[in-house]
C-alpha positions as CSV (number, residue, x, y, z in Angstrom):
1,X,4.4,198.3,-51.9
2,X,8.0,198.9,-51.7
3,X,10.5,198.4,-48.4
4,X,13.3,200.5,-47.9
5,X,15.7,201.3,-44.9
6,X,18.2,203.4,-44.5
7,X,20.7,204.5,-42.2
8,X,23.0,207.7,-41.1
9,X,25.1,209.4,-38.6
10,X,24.3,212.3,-36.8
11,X,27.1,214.5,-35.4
12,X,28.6,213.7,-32.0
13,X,26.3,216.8,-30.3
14,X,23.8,216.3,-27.6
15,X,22.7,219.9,-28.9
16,X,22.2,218.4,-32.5
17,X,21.0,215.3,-31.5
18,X,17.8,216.8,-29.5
19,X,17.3,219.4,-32.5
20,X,17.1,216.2,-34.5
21,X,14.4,214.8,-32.4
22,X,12.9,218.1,-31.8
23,X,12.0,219.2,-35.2
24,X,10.5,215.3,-36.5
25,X,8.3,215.8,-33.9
26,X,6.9,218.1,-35.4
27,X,7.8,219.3,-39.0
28,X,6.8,221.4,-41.4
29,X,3.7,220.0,-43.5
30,X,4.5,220.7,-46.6
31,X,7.6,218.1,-45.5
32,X,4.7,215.5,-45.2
33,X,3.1,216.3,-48.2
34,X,6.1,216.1,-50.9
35,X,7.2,213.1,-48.8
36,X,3.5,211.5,-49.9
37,X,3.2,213.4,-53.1
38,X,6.6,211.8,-54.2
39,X,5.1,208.2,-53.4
40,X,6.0,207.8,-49.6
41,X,3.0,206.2,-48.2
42,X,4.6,205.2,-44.7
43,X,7.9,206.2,-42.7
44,X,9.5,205.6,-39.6
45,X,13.0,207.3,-38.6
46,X,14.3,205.4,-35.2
47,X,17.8,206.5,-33.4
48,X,20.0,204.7,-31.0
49,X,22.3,207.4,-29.5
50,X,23.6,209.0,-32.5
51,X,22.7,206.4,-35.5
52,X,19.7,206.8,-37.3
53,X,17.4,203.9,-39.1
54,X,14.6,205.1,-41.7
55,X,12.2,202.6,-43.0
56,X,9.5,203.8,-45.3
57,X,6.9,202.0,-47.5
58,X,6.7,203.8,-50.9
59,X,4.6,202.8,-54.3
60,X,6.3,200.6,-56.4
61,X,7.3,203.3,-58.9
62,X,9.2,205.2,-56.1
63,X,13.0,205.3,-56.6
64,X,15.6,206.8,-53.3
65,X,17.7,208.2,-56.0
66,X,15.0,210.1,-57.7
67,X,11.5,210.6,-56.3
68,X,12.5,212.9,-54.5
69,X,13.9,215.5,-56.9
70,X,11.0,217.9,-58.1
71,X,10.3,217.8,-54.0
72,X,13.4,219.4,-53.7
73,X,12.7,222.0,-55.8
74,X,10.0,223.5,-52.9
75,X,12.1,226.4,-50.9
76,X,10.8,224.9,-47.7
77,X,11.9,220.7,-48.7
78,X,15.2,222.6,-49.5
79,X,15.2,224.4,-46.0
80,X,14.5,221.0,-44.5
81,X,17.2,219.1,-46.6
82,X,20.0,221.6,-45.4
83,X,19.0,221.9,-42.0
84,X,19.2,217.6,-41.8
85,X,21.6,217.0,-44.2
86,X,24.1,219.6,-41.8
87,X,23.1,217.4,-38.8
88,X,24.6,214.3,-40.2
89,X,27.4,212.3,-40.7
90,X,28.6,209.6,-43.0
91,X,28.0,206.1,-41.6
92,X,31.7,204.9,-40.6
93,X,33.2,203.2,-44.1
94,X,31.4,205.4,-46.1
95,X,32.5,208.3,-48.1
96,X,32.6,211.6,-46.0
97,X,30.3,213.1,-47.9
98,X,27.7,210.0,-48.0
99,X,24.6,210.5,-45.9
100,X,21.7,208.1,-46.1
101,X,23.0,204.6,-46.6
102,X,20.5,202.2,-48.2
103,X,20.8,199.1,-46.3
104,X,20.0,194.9,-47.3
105,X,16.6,193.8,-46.9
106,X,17.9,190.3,-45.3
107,X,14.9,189.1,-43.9
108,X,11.0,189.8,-44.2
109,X,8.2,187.9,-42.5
110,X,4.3,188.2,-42.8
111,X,2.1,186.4,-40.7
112,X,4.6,183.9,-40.0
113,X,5.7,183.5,-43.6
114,X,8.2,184.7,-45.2
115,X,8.1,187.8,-47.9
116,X,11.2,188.0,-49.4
């Protein structure tokens, strides 16, 4: 199984901010199921005030870059994308345009041993 965590910006609006929370409460299932379909078996988006932190569990042939792509293609995953993607913000030293930062897996422990 692979690890992966990520992290993003969303803009400096309450408004935004309880929209974001708002609509992962509850979103769309065909969301869920090209997330899956694509490989995603697990995924868990935290926030602390505006900063986001996604860490999902995907097969081991499941690439950030790519797996996604034909999900994409699905009117309602490009709905989704837009409506997010327009929430966010680049994480500060990143590119303007940059949204979803993949972050350093820097430690990992399992039953008291560690995984890395």
């Amino acid at each position: 199984m692979k690890r992966i965590a990520m992290t993003v910006m969303l803009k400096d609006d309450p408004a935004i901010i309880a929209e974001y929370d708002r609509i992962h409460a509850a979103p769309s299932p065909v969301v869920l199921d090209k997330g899956r379909e694509a490989g995603i078996k697990r995924i868990f988006i935290y926030r602390h005030g505006r900063q986001l932190f996604m860490f999902l569990e995907a097969d081991e042939g499941f690439y950030i870059e790519t797996s996604m792509d034909e999900a994409l293609t699905d009117p309602e995953m490009i709905k989704w994308d837009t409506l997010t993607r327009d929430m966010q913000e680049a994480v500060p030293g990143e590119p303007v345009d940059t949204r979803w930062v993949q972050m350093k897996e820097v430690h990992a422990v399992e039953n008291g041993k560690l995984i890395m």
